[in-house]
N, C-alpha and C positions, 0 to 999 in steps of 0.2 A: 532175559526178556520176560519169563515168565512173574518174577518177582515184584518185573514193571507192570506188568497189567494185573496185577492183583493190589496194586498201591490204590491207594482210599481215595477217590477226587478229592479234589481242594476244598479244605474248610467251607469257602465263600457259596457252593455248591446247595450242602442243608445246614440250613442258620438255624440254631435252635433257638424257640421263644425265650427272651429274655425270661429272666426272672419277674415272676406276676406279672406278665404281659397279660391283658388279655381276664386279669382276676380280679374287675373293681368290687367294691362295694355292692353287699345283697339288696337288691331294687326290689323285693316283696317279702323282707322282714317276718310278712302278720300275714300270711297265705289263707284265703276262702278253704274253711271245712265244709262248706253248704255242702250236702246230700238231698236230693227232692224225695221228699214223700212218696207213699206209695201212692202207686192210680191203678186206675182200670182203663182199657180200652172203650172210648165214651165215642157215643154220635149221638148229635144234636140235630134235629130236622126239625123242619115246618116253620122255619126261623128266617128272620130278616138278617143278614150278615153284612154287618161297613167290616173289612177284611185289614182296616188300620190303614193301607195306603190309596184311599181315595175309591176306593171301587165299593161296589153295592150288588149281592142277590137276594132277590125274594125268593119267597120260596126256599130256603136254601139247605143246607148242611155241613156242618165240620165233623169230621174223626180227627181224631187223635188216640194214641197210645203210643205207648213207653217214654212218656214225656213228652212225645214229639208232634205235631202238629199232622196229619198225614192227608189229609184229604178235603178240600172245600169245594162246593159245588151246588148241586141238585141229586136229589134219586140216589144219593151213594149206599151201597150196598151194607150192612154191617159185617165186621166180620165174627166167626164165633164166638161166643163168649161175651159179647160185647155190651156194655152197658146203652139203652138207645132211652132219649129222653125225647119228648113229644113238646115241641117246643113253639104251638099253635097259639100268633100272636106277641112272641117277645122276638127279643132281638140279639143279638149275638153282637160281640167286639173282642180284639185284644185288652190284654191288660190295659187297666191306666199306667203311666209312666211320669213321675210328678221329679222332673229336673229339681227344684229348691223346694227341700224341705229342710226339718231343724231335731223331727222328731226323734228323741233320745237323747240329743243333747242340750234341748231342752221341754224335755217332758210334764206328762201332767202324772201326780200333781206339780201343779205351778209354784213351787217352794225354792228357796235359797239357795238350800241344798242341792238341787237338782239343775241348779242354771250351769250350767256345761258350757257354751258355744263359743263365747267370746274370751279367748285370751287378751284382751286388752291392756296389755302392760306394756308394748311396743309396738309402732304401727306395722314394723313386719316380724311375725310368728310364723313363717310358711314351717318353721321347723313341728307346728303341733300336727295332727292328725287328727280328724274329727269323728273316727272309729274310736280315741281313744277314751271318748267322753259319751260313746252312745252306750244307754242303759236298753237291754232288749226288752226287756219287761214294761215298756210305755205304753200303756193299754192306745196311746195314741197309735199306734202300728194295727189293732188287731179292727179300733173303729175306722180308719182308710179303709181296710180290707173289704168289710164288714159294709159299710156305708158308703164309700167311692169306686170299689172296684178296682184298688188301687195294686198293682202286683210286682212294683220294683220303683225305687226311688233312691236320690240322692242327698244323703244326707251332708249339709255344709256348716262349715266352722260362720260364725256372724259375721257381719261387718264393721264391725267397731275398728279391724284394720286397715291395710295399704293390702296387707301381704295376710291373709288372714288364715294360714295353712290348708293341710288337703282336705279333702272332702272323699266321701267311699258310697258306693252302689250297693244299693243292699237287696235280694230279693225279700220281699215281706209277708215273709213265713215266721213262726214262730220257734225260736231257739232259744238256749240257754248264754253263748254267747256271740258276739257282734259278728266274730269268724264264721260259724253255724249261719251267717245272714246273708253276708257277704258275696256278691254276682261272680262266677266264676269268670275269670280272667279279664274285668273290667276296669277300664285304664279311671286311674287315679285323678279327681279334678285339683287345679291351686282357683282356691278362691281369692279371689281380690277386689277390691272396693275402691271406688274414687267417688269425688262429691263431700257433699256435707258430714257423712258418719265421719270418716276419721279426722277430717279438721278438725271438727268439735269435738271429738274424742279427746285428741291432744292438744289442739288450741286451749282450752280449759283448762288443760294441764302447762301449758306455759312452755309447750315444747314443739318443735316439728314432727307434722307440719301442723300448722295455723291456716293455712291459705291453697287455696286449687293449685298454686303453682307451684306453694310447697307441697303439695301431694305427687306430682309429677316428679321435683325434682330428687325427693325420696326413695322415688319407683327408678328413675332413670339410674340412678346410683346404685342402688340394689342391683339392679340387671348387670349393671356394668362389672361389678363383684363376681356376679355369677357366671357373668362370658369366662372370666378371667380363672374362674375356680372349676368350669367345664373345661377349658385349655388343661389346666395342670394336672388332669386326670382323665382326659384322651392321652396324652402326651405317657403319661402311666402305663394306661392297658397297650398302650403300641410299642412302647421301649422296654418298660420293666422298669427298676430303680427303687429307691424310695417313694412308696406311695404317700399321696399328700395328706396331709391332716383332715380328717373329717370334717364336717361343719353340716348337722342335719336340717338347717335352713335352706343353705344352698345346694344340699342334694336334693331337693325337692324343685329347685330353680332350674338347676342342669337336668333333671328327669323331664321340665317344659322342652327349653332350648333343644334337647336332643328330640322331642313329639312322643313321650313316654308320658307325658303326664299335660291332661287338658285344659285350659287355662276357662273359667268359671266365673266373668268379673260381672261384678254388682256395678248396673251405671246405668239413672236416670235422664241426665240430658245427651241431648245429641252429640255438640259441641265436643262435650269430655269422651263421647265416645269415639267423637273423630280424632279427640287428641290420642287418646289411647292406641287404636289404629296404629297413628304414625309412630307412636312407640313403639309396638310391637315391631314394626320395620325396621326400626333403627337398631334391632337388638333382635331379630330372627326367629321371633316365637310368634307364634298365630292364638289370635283370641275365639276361640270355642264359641262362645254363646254370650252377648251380656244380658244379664238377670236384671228385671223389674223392666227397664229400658220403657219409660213411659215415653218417652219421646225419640222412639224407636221411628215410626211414621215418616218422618221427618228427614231421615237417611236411609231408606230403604232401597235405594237403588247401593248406595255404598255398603252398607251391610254384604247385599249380593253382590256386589262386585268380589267384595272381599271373602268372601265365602266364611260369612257368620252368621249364627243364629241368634233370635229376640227371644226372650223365655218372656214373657209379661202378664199382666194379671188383664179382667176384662173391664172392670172399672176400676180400680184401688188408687186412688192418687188424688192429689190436692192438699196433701197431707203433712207435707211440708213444703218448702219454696222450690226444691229440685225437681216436685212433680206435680206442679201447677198445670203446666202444658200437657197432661195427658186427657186421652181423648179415649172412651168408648168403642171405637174405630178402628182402633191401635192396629189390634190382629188381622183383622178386615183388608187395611190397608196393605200389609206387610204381605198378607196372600193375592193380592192381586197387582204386588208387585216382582213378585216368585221369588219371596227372601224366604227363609227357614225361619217358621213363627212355629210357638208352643203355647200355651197355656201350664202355668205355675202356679203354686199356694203359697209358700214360706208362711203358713200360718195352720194350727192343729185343727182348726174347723174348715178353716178351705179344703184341705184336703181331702174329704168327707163328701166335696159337691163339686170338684173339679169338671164333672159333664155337666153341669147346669152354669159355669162360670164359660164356657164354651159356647151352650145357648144365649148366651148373653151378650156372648161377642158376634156373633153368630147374626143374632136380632139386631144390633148395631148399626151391623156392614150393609145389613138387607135394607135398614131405614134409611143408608149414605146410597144407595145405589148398586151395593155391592154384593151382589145373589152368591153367596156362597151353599152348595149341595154337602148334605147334612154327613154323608158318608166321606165328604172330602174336610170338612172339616173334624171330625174324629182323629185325622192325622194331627192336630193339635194335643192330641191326648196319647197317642203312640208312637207312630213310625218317628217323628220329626224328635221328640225328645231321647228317643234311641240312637237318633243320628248324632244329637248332639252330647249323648252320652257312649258313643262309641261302641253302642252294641247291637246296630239296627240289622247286623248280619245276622244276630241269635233269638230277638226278641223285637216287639214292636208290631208287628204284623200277622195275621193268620195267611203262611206262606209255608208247603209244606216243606218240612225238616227245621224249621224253627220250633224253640220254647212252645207247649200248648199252657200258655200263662191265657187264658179265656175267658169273661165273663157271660151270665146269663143274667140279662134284666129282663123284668118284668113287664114292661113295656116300653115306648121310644126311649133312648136311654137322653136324648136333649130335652125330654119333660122335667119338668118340677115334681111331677107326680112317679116318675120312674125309679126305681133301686136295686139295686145288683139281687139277684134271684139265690144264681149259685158265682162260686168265685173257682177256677184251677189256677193253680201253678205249677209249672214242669208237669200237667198233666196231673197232679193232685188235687182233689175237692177239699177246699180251706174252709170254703165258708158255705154254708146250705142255709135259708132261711129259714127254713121246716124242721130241720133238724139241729134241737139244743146242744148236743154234743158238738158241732161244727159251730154254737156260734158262743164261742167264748166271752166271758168280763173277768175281767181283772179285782184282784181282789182293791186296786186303788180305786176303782168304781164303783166299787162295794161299799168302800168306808172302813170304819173300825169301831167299836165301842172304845166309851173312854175309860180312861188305865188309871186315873187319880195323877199320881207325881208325872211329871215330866221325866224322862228317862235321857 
Protein backbone atom coordinates (compact mmCIF):
# COMPACT_ATOMS: atom_id res chain seq x y z
CA UNK A 1 0.00 0.00 0.00
CA UNK A 2 2.59 2.22 0.79
CA UNK A 3 4.41 1.96 -2.60
CA UNK A 4 0.91 2.74 -4.08
CA UNK A 5 0.59 5.87 -2.64
CA UNK A 6 3.75 7.06 -3.24
CA UNK A 7 3.40 6.13 -7.26
CA UNK A 8 3.70 9.49 -9.36
CA UNK A 9 -0.17 10.56 -10.71
CA UNK A 10 -0.56 9.90 -14.25
CA UNK A 11 1.40 11.66 -16.94
CA UNK A 12 -1.86 13.38 -18.21
CA UNK A 13 -1.96 15.17 -14.59
CA UNK A 14 1.33 17.84 -15.46
CA UNK A 15 1.81 18.08 -19.24
CA UNK A 16 4.97 19.63 -19.75
CA UNK A 17 5.26 22.68 -22.19
CA UNK A 18 5.91 21.37 -25.46
CA UNK A 19 9.21 22.07 -26.80
CA UNK A 20 9.11 26.15 -27.69
CA UNK A 21 5.71 26.40 -26.66
CA UNK A 22 5.26 29.65 -25.80
CA UNK A 23 9.02 30.95 -27.40
CA UNK A 24 8.12 32.96 -30.69
CA UNK A 25 10.01 35.44 -32.07
CA UNK A 26 11.63 38.76 -30.21
CA UNK A 27 8.74 41.48 -30.78
CA UNK A 28 11.26 44.43 -29.60
CA UNK A 29 14.47 43.43 -31.44
CA UNK A 30 15.85 47.53 -31.18
CA UNK A 31 14.62 48.22 -27.45
CA UNK A 32 14.28 52.28 -26.21
CA UNK A 33 17.69 53.35 -24.37
CA UNK A 34 15.88 56.78 -23.70
CA UNK A 35 17.11 57.98 -20.09
CA UNK A 36 15.47 61.71 -19.50
CA UNK A 37 17.67 64.44 -18.53
CA UNK A 38 18.24 65.78 -15.66
CA UNK A 39 15.57 68.31 -13.95
CA UNK A 40 14.76 70.27 -11.08
CA UNK A 41 11.76 70.33 -9.07
CA UNK A 42 9.94 73.35 -11.18
CA UNK A 43 6.59 75.39 -10.37
CA UNK A 44 5.10 77.69 -12.76
CA UNK A 45 2.50 80.29 -11.31
CA UNK A 46 0.62 83.16 -12.42
CA UNK A 47 -0.03 81.29 -15.60
CA UNK A 48 -2.90 80.48 -17.98
CA UNK A 49 -2.97 76.46 -18.10
CA UNK A 50 -5.19 74.45 -21.23
CA UNK A 51 -4.05 71.06 -19.09
CA UNK A 52 -4.20 69.09 -22.81
CA UNK A 53 -7.67 67.70 -22.18
CA UNK A 54 -10.15 70.38 -22.75
CA UNK A 55 -9.93 72.10 -19.32
CA UNK A 56 -8.61 75.78 -18.61
CA UNK A 57 -7.22 77.73 -15.28
CA UNK A 58 -6.30 81.15 -14.92
CA UNK A 59 -4.44 82.12 -12.57
CA UNK A 60 -2.97 78.92 -12.39
CA UNK A 61 0.14 76.63 -11.51
CA UNK A 62 1.99 73.25 -12.39
CA UNK A 63 4.79 71.37 -10.18
CA UNK A 64 6.42 69.00 -11.41
CA UNK A 65 9.54 66.91 -10.40
CA UNK A 66 11.32 63.93 -10.78
CA UNK A 67 10.05 63.77 -14.35
CA UNK A 68 6.57 63.66 -13.17
CA UNK A 69 3.91 66.01 -13.36
CA UNK A 70 2.62 66.50 -9.68
CA UNK A 71 0.50 69.13 -9.16
CA UNK A 72 -1.91 71.73 -11.33
CA UNK A 73 -4.06 74.00 -9.67
CA UNK A 74 -3.96 77.56 -7.92
CA UNK A 75 -1.76 78.80 -4.87
CA UNK A 76 0.35 75.49 -4.84
CA UNK A 77 2.86 75.64 -2.35
CA UNK A 78 6.56 74.95 -3.63
CA UNK A 79 8.28 72.58 -2.14
CA UNK A 80 12.10 72.95 -0.91
CA UNK A 81 14.53 73.45 -3.18
CA UNK A 82 12.30 74.18 -5.77
CA UNK A 83 12.86 76.06 -8.95
CA UNK A 84 9.57 78.78 -9.11
CA UNK A 85 9.22 80.77 -12.31
CA UNK A 86 6.82 83.82 -12.29
CA UNK A 87 4.99 83.19 -15.19
CA UNK A 88 2.66 86.76 -15.24
CA UNK A 89 0.95 86.69 -18.61
CA UNK A 90 1.90 83.49 -20.60
CA UNK A 91 0.53 80.32 -20.76
CA UNK A 92 1.25 76.93 -20.04
CA UNK A 93 0.27 73.50 -22.13
CA UNK A 94 1.58 69.96 -22.70
CA UNK A 95 3.83 68.96 -24.99
CA UNK A 96 2.93 69.16 -28.74
CA UNK A 97 2.46 65.58 -29.95
CA UNK A 98 2.89 65.71 -33.97
CA UNK A 99 1.18 61.89 -35.13
CA UNK A 100 2.94 62.28 -39.02
CA UNK A 101 6.04 63.43 -39.25
CA UNK A 102 9.23 62.30 -41.69
CA UNK A 103 11.83 64.06 -39.79
CA UNK A 104 15.23 61.99 -39.96
CA UNK A 105 14.22 60.10 -42.50
CA UNK A 106 13.95 62.63 -44.48
CA UNK A 107 16.01 65.50 -43.07
CA UNK A 108 17.34 68.62 -43.91
CA UNK A 109 19.71 69.08 -45.61
CA UNK A 110 17.31 68.19 -48.31
CA UNK A 111 19.94 66.13 -50.41
CA UNK A 112 19.89 62.52 -52.18
CA UNK A 113 21.68 61.21 -49.85
CA UNK A 114 19.63 61.79 -47.07
CA UNK A 115 16.12 60.87 -48.57
CA UNK A 116 15.43 57.71 -46.32
CA UNK A 117 11.51 57.22 -46.19
CA UNK A 118 10.24 55.61 -49.10
CA UNK A 119 11.24 52.17 -49.92
CA UNK A 120 9.54 52.06 -52.93
CA UNK A 121 10.54 49.00 -54.65
CA UNK A 122 7.41 46.94 -53.77
CA UNK A 123 3.96 48.26 -52.80
CA UNK A 124 4.31 46.15 -49.56
CA UNK A 125 7.67 46.77 -47.38
CA UNK A 126 5.87 46.46 -43.90
CA UNK A 127 9.17 44.42 -43.37
CA UNK A 128 11.33 47.95 -43.23
CA UNK A 129 11.18 50.00 -40.10
CA UNK A 130 11.51 53.53 -40.18
CA UNK A 131 13.91 53.96 -37.00
CA UNK A 132 16.10 52.26 -39.33
CA UNK A 133 16.51 55.25 -41.64
CA UNK A 134 16.16 58.03 -38.80
CA UNK A 135 19.42 60.28 -38.66
CA UNK A 136 19.19 61.88 -35.00
CA UNK A 137 21.30 64.74 -35.95
CA UNK A 138 18.29 66.46 -38.23
CA UNK A 139 18.70 69.89 -36.95
CA UNK A 140 14.86 69.48 -37.97
CA UNK A 141 14.32 67.75 -34.38
CA UNK A 142 16.00 70.56 -32.23
CA UNK A 143 13.87 73.57 -34.63
CA UNK A 144 10.19 71.58 -33.66
CA UNK A 145 11.55 71.75 -30.10
CA UNK A 146 12.82 75.06 -30.27
CA UNK A 147 9.95 76.72 -32.59
CA UNK A 148 6.83 74.30 -31.98
CA UNK A 149 6.91 73.18 -28.60
CA UNK A 150 7.03 70.03 -29.97
CA UNK A 151 8.08 67.14 -27.39
CA UNK A 152 7.24 63.62 -28.87
CA UNK A 153 6.39 62.57 -32.38
CA UNK A 154 6.01 59.82 -34.92
CA UNK A 155 8.07 59.25 -37.23
CA UNK A 156 6.58 57.28 -40.62
CA UNK A 157 8.01 55.36 -43.42
CA UNK A 158 6.29 57.58 -46.84
CA UNK A 159 3.62 56.65 -48.89
CA UNK A 160 4.81 55.54 -52.00
CA UNK A 161 3.35 51.98 -50.64
CA UNK A 162 0.29 49.68 -49.88
CA UNK A 163 2.27 48.37 -46.92
CA UNK A 164 4.89 51.07 -46.28
CA UNK A 165 6.54 49.38 -42.97
CA UNK A 166 6.57 50.57 -39.20
CA UNK A 167 6.88 53.69 -38.00
CA UNK A 168 8.51 54.54 -34.11
CA UNK A 169 7.67 57.22 -31.34
CA UNK A 170 10.39 59.10 -30.61
CA UNK A 171 10.77 61.62 -27.51
CA UNK A 172 12.49 64.68 -29.06
CA UNK A 173 15.47 65.09 -27.09
CA UNK A 174 18.70 65.03 -28.32
CA UNK A 175 20.80 61.74 -28.70
CA UNK A 176 23.41 60.07 -30.41
CA UNK A 177 21.22 57.35 -31.42
CA UNK A 178 17.51 56.69 -32.63
CA UNK A 179 17.37 54.16 -29.58
CA UNK A 180 18.51 57.11 -27.03
CA UNK A 181 15.06 58.76 -28.67
CA UNK A 182 12.93 56.28 -28.76
CA UNK A 183 9.33 56.53 -26.28
CA UNK A 184 9.56 53.99 -23.68
CA UNK A 185 7.26 51.29 -24.27
CA UNK A 186 5.29 52.84 -27.31
CA UNK A 187 3.39 50.44 -29.52
CA UNK A 188 4.85 50.38 -32.99
CA UNK A 189 2.66 51.95 -35.97
CA UNK A 190 2.27 49.99 -39.79
CA UNK A 191 1.88 52.63 -42.05
CA UNK A 192 -0.18 52.22 -45.02
CA UNK A 193 -1.50 54.15 -47.99
CA UNK A 194 -4.31 53.80 -50.44
CA UNK A 195 -5.39 56.41 -53.25
CA UNK A 196 -3.28 57.92 -55.71
CA UNK A 197 0.51 57.39 -54.19
CA UNK A 198 0.91 53.89 -54.82
CA UNK A 199 -1.14 53.53 -58.14
CA UNK A 200 1.09 55.82 -59.63
CA UNK A 201 4.05 54.65 -57.90
CA UNK A 202 3.58 51.31 -59.63
CA UNK A 203 1.07 51.96 -62.32
CA UNK A 204 4.20 53.81 -63.97
CA UNK A 205 6.06 51.03 -63.32
CA UNK A 206 3.82 48.69 -65.34
CA UNK A 207 2.91 46.57 -62.28
CA UNK A 208 0.24 46.15 -59.57
CA UNK A 209 -1.41 47.91 -58.67
CA UNK A 210 -2.45 50.38 -61.31
CA UNK A 211 -5.92 50.97 -60.20
CA UNK A 212 -7.91 51.77 -56.54
CA UNK A 213 -9.12 48.22 -56.99
CA UNK A 214 -5.90 47.13 -57.63
CA UNK A 215 -4.86 48.60 -54.41
CA UNK A 216 -7.39 46.88 -52.37
CA UNK A 217 -6.97 43.68 -54.09
CA UNK A 218 -3.05 43.72 -53.09
CA UNK A 219 -4.08 44.68 -49.44
CA UNK A 220 -6.79 42.02 -49.25
CA UNK A 221 -4.19 39.37 -50.33
CA UNK A 222 -1.43 40.48 -48.17
CA UNK A 223 -3.90 40.28 -45.09
CA UNK A 224 -4.84 37.11 -46.15
CA UNK A 225 -1.03 35.87 -45.99
CA UNK A 226 -0.81 37.19 -42.77
CA UNK A 227 -4.13 35.63 -41.14
CA UNK A 228 -2.48 32.48 -42.37
CA UNK A 229 1.36 33.10 -41.22
CA UNK A 230 -0.35 34.34 -37.68
CA UNK A 231 -2.14 30.76 -37.51
CA UNK A 232 1.10 28.88 -38.02
CA UNK A 233 2.83 30.48 -35.30
CA UNK A 234 -0.05 30.74 -32.57
CA UNK A 235 -0.36 27.01 -33.35
CA UNK A 236 3.86 27.17 -32.60
CA UNK A 237 3.80 28.95 -29.19
CA UNK A 238 0.71 26.64 -27.95
CA UNK A 239 2.06 23.15 -29.31
CA UNK A 240 5.81 23.52 -29.77
CA UNK A 241 7.13 21.67 -33.01
CA UNK A 242 8.99 23.15 -35.63
CA UNK A 243 8.74 26.80 -35.68
CA UNK A 244 7.75 28.40 -39.00
CA UNK A 245 9.96 30.17 -41.21
CA UNK A 246 10.49 33.70 -40.51
CA UNK A 247 9.20 36.36 -42.98
CA UNK A 248 9.87 39.98 -41.33
CA UNK A 249 7.02 41.41 -43.51
CA UNK A 250 4.58 39.40 -42.03
CA UNK A 251 5.84 39.66 -38.48
CA UNK A 252 4.96 43.01 -38.59
CA UNK A 253 1.26 42.14 -40.04
CA UNK A 254 0.76 39.53 -37.22
CA UNK A 255 2.11 42.18 -34.57
CA UNK A 256 -1.42 44.31 -36.25
CA UNK A 257 -3.92 41.28 -36.23
CA UNK A 258 -2.70 40.18 -32.71
CA UNK A 259 -3.28 44.67 -31.51
CA UNK A 260 0.61 44.90 -30.82
CA UNK A 261 1.20 47.10 -33.51
CA UNK A 262 -1.15 50.29 -34.56
CA UNK A 263 -2.27 50.48 -37.86
CA UNK A 264 -1.19 54.45 -39.32
CA UNK A 265 -3.03 54.60 -42.87
CA UNK A 266 -2.61 57.46 -45.22
CA UNK A 267 -6.15 58.22 -46.86
CA UNK A 268 -7.66 61.15 -48.38
CA UNK A 269 -11.20 60.32 -49.60
CA UNK A 270 -13.82 59.13 -47.69
CA UNK A 271 -15.11 56.48 -49.83
CA UNK A 272 -11.57 54.52 -49.75
CA UNK A 273 -11.76 55.08 -46.24
CA UNK A 274 -14.97 53.39 -45.99
CA UNK A 275 -13.55 50.70 -48.17
CA UNK A 276 -10.64 50.31 -45.93
CA UNK A 277 -13.04 49.97 -42.93
CA UNK A 278 -14.61 47.14 -44.36
CA UNK A 279 -11.23 45.68 -44.83
CA UNK A 280 -10.26 45.84 -41.79
CA UNK A 281 -13.42 43.68 -40.73
CA UNK A 282 -12.94 41.14 -43.13
CA UNK A 283 -9.49 40.45 -41.69
CA UNK A 284 -9.72 41.62 -37.79
CA UNK A 285 -7.40 44.45 -37.51
CA UNK A 286 -8.64 47.82 -36.45
CA UNK A 287 -7.40 51.12 -38.25
CA UNK A 288 -5.74 53.58 -35.67
CA UNK A 289 -6.02 56.85 -37.31
CA UNK A 290 -6.21 57.70 -41.07
CA UNK A 291 -3.53 60.55 -41.97
CA UNK A 292 -4.28 63.65 -44.15
CA UNK A 293 -8.18 62.34 -44.37
CA UNK A 294 -9.16 65.66 -46.16
CA UNK A 295 -12.44 64.28 -46.47
CA UNK A 296 -12.59 62.99 -43.13
CA UNK A 297 -15.85 65.58 -42.59
CA UNK A 298 -17.84 63.65 -44.63
CA UNK A 299 -17.85 60.24 -42.43
CA UNK A 300 -17.51 61.47 -39.22
CA UNK A 301 -20.26 59.75 -37.67
CA UNK A 302 -18.52 56.30 -39.19
CA UNK A 303 -15.07 57.19 -38.07
CA UNK A 304 -16.87 57.41 -34.34
CA UNK A 305 -18.79 54.67 -34.70
CA UNK A 306 -15.83 52.73 -35.51
CA UNK A 307 -13.61 54.20 -33.04
CA UNK A 308 -10.99 55.90 -35.36
CA UNK A 309 -9.05 58.94 -35.33
CA UNK A 310 -8.50 61.80 -38.45
CA UNK A 311 -4.90 63.12 -38.06
CA UNK A 312 -5.38 66.26 -40.89
CA UNK A 313 -3.93 69.27 -41.61
CA UNK A 314 -6.04 72.77 -41.36
CA UNK A 315 -5.85 73.80 -44.87
CA UNK A 316 -3.43 71.72 -47.01
CA UNK A 317 -5.29 70.27 -49.95
CA UNK A 318 -6.38 70.80 -53.49
CA UNK A 319 -3.24 69.55 -54.41
CA UNK A 320 -3.88 66.90 -56.18
CA UNK A 321 -7.36 65.23 -57.51
CA UNK A 322 -7.73 62.90 -54.01
CA UNK A 323 -7.90 66.28 -52.08
CA UNK A 324 -9.90 68.48 -53.93
CA UNK A 325 -12.91 68.15 -51.51
CA UNK A 326 -11.08 69.24 -48.52
CA UNK A 327 -12.50 71.93 -46.66
CA UNK A 328 -10.99 74.35 -43.81
CA UNK A 329 -13.74 73.04 -41.42
CA UNK A 330 -12.33 69.59 -41.50
CA UNK A 331 -11.30 69.63 -37.69
CA UNK A 332 -14.21 71.85 -36.70
CA UNK A 333 -16.50 69.47 -38.17
CA UNK A 334 -15.02 66.20 -36.79
CA UNK A 335 -15.13 68.01 -32.99
CA UNK A 336 -18.51 68.53 -33.05
CA UNK A 337 -19.30 65.39 -34.25
CA UNK A 338 -17.15 63.63 -31.12
CA UNK A 339 -14.77 61.76 -33.52
CA UNK A 340 -10.98 61.72 -32.38
CA UNK A 341 -9.51 64.78 -34.62
CA UNK A 342 -5.70 66.00 -34.37
CA UNK A 343 -3.84 68.36 -36.19
CA UNK A 344 -0.50 66.86 -38.23
CA UNK A 345 2.47 68.39 -40.34
CA UNK A 346 4.12 65.63 -42.43
CA UNK A 347 6.14 68.52 -43.59
CA UNK A 348 9.76 70.02 -41.63
CA UNK A 349 8.24 73.57 -41.54
CA UNK A 350 4.71 72.74 -40.36
CA UNK A 351 6.04 71.23 -37.53
CA UNK A 352 7.49 74.50 -36.32
CA UNK A 353 3.74 76.24 -36.30
CA UNK A 354 1.48 73.26 -35.52
CA UNK A 355 -0.44 75.69 -32.59
CA UNK A 356 -0.98 78.34 -35.17
CA UNK A 357 -2.32 75.57 -37.89
CA UNK A 358 -4.81 74.75 -35.03
CA UNK A 359 -5.67 78.62 -34.85
CA UNK A 360 -6.59 78.18 -38.21
CA UNK A 361 -8.86 75.55 -37.84
CA UNK A 362 -9.98 76.77 -35.06
CA UNK A 363 -10.95 80.43 -36.88
CA UNK A 364 -12.68 78.11 -39.50
CA UNK A 365 -15.07 76.19 -37.44
CA UNK A 366 -15.96 79.74 -35.63
CA UNK A 367 -16.76 81.36 -39.28
CA UNK A 368 -19.07 77.78 -40.03
CA UNK A 369 -20.85 78.28 -36.78
CA UNK A 370 -18.79 76.20 -34.96
CA UNK A 371 -17.49 77.90 -31.50
CA UNK A 372 -14.91 75.69 -30.42
CA UNK A 373 -13.03 76.92 -26.75
CA UNK A 374 -9.47 77.44 -27.27
CA UNK A 375 -8.44 75.25 -24.31
CA UNK A 376 -10.64 72.35 -25.82
CA UNK A 377 -9.16 72.63 -28.88
CA UNK A 378 -5.31 72.33 -27.67
CA UNK A 379 -6.56 68.55 -27.37
CA UNK A 380 -5.73 68.61 -31.18
CA UNK A 381 -2.27 69.14 -30.30
CA UNK A 382 -1.93 66.62 -27.23
CA UNK A 383 -4.31 64.24 -25.51
CA UNK A 384 -6.06 63.16 -28.76
CA UNK A 385 -2.66 62.32 -30.86
CA UNK A 386 -1.52 60.43 -27.57
CA UNK A 387 -4.62 58.50 -27.90
CA UNK A 388 -3.89 57.66 -31.07
CA UNK A 389 -0.48 56.94 -30.53
CA UNK A 390 -1.16 54.74 -27.68
CA UNK A 391 0.30 56.70 -24.91
CA UNK A 392 -2.34 59.04 -23.60
CA UNK A 393 -1.79 57.10 -20.13
CA UNK A 394 1.85 58.51 -19.87
CA UNK A 395 1.84 61.76 -21.80
CA UNK A 396 -0.56 64.12 -23.53
CA UNK A 397 -1.99 65.98 -20.70
CA UNK A 398 -0.83 67.90 -17.48
CA UNK A 399 -2.35 65.12 -15.17
CA UNK A 400 -0.53 64.34 -12.08
CA UNK A 401 1.81 61.25 -12.45
CA UNK A 402 2.12 61.74 -16.15
CA UNK A 403 5.49 62.83 -18.34
CA UNK A 404 6.08 66.63 -17.16
CA UNK A 405 6.82 67.10 -21.21
CA UNK A 406 5.51 71.14 -20.50
CA UNK A 407 5.82 74.00 -22.59
CA UNK A 408 6.04 77.91 -21.44
CA UNK A 409 4.83 80.34 -24.26
CA UNK A 410 5.14 83.58 -24.22
CA UNK A 411 1.81 84.49 -24.77
CA UNK A 412 -1.74 82.97 -26.21
CA UNK A 413 0.05 80.07 -27.62
CA UNK A 414 -3.16 80.11 -30.68
CA UNK A 415 -1.37 83.81 -31.66
CA UNK A 416 0.72 84.14 -34.68
CA UNK A 417 2.61 86.21 -32.44
CA UNK A 418 3.30 83.48 -29.64
CA UNK A 419 6.46 81.03 -29.24
CA UNK A 420 7.51 78.54 -26.78
CA UNK A 421 9.40 80.43 -24.01
CA UNK A 422 10.90 77.44 -22.19
CA UNK A 423 10.34 73.78 -23.36
CA UNK A 424 10.66 70.28 -20.48
CA UNK A 425 10.61 67.00 -21.23
CA UNK A 426 10.46 64.20 -18.46
CA UNK A 427 10.75 67.29 -16.48
CA UNK A 428 14.12 68.45 -18.18
CA UNK A 429 14.57 72.12 -19.59
CA UNK A 430 15.45 71.44 -23.39
CA UNK A 431 14.97 74.45 -24.73
CA UNK A 432 15.24 78.13 -22.75
CA UNK A 433 14.93 81.23 -25.04
CA UNK A 434 17.27 83.27 -22.86
CA UNK A 435 19.66 81.01 -22.53
CA UNK A 436 22.27 80.09 -25.57
CA UNK A 437 23.43 77.02 -24.06
CA UNK A 438 19.76 75.41 -24.18
CA UNK A 439 19.16 76.58 -27.52
CA UNK A 440 21.13 74.75 -29.91
CA UNK A 441 22.06 74.90 -34.12
CA UNK A 442 23.32 72.38 -35.89
CA UNK A 443 26.35 72.61 -37.49
CA UNK A 444 24.01 71.82 -41.03
CA UNK A 445 22.46 75.15 -40.15
CA UNK A 446 25.77 76.58 -39.90
CA UNK A 447 26.85 75.58 -43.36
CA UNK A 448 30.47 74.81 -44.16
CA UNK A 449 33.24 76.52 -46.07
CA UNK A 450 34.11 75.16 -49.33
CA UNK A 451 36.80 72.35 -49.44
CA UNK A 452 38.00 72.87 -53.36
CA UNK A 453 37.57 69.01 -54.79
CA UNK A 454 34.44 67.21 -54.17
CA UNK A 455 35.28 64.49 -51.76
Amino acid sequence: MACTASAPPPATASKAPAPGAGHGYDHDPYPSTYHPYPGVPTLLTNVTVYDGEGGRIDHGAVLFADGRIVQIGQDIAPPAGATVIDGTGKWVTPGVIDIHSHLGDYPSPGVKALSDGNEATAPVTSEVWAEHSVWPQDPGFSRALANGGVTTLEILPGSANLFGGRSVVLKNVYARTVQGMKFPGAPYGLKMACGENPKRVYGSKGREPSTRMGNIAVDRQTWAKAVEYKRKWDKYEKDGGDPPARDLAMDTLAGVLAGEILVQNHCYRADEMANVIDMSKEFGYHVTAFHHAVEAYKIADLLKANGICAAVWADWYGFKMESYDGIPENLALLQKEGTCAMIHSDDQNGIQRLNQEVAKAQAAGRRAGIDIPDEVAWEWLSINPAKALGIADRTGSLKPGKMADVVLWNGNPLSVYSRPEKVWIDGAMLYDAYNPKLRPVSDFELGQPGSGDVK
